[in-house]
C-alpha positions as CSV (number, residue, x, y, z in Angstrom):
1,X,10.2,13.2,-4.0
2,X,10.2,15.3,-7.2
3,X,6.7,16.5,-8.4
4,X,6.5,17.7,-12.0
5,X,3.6,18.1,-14.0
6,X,2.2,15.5,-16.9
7,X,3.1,18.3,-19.6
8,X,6.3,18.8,-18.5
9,X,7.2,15.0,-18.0
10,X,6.2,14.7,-21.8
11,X,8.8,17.1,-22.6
12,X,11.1,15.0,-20.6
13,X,10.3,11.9,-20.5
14,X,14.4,10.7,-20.9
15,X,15.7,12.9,-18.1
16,X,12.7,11.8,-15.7
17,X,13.1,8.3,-16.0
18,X,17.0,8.2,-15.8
19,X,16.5,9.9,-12.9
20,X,13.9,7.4,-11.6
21,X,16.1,4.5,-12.6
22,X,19.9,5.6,-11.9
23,X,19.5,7.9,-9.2
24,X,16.7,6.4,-7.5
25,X,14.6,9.5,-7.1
26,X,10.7,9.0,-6.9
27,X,8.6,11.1,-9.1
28,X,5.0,12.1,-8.9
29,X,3.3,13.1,-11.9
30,X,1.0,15.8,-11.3
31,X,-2.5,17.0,-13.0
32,X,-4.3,20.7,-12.6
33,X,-1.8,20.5,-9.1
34,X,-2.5,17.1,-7.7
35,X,-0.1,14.0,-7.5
36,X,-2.0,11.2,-10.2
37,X,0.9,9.2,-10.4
38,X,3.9,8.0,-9.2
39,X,7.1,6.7,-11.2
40,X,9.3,4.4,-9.3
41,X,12.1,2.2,-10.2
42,X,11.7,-1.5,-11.0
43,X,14.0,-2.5,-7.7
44,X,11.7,-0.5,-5.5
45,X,8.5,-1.5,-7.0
46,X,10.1,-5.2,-6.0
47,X,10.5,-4.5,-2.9
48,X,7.0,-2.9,-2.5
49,X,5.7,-6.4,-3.8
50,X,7.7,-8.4,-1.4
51,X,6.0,-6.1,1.5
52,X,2.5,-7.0,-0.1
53,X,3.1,-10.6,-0.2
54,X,4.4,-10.5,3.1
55,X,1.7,-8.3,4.7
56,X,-1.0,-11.2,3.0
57,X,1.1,-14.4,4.6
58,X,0.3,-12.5,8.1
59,X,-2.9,-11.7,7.6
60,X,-3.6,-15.3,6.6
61,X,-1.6,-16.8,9.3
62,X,-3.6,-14.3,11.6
63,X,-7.0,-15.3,10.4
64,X,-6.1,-19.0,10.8
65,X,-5.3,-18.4,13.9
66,X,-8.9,-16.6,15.1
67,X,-10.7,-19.7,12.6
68,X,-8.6,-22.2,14.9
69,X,-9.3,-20.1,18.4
70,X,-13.2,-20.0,17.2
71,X,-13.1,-23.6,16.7
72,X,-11.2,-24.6,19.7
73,X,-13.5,-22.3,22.0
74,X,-10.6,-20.1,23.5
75,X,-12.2,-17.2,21.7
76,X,-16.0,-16.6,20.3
77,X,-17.6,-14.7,18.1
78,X,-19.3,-11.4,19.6
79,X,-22.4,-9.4,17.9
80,X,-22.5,-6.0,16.5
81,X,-25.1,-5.1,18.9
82,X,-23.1,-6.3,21.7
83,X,-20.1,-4.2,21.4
84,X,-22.2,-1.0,20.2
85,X,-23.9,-1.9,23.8
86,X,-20.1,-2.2,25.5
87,X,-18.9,0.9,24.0
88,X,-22.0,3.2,24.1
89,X,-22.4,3.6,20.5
């Protein structure tokens, strides 16, 4: 990943995105030294997304799951208190 500062991306804003876009590089966009931004190209933020969506249809699937194992008494629901107790916290 290519880290360039905001001033210098303003001077270059052409070069940095065909970069971004045609030759795939990621760029962070830095401030006083630190990364405040990242530029990415349109097919990897798509990709990214698909991950999201695909990380929330687990986690649903999962918590359906525990709501069904609740219900069905193969699992129950256990206190705070009781597992600071178990774990000496």
């Amino acid at each position: 990943m290519v880290h360039i500062p905001v001033s210098e991306f303003k001077n270059e804003i052409a070069e940095t995105l065909n970069k971004v876009v045609y030759a795939g590089e990621r760029v962070a966009l830095q401030r006083h030294g630190k990364d405040v931004a990242v530029l990415v190209s349109m097919k990897e933020l798509e990709i990214l997304e698909e991950i999201e969506e695909l990380e929330d249809e687990i986690d649903l699937k999962e918590a359906l799951k525990a709501l069904k194992d609740l219900k069905s008494g193969k699992d129950k629901i256990v206190s705070w208190d009781d597992v600071k107790k178990e774990f000496g916290i």
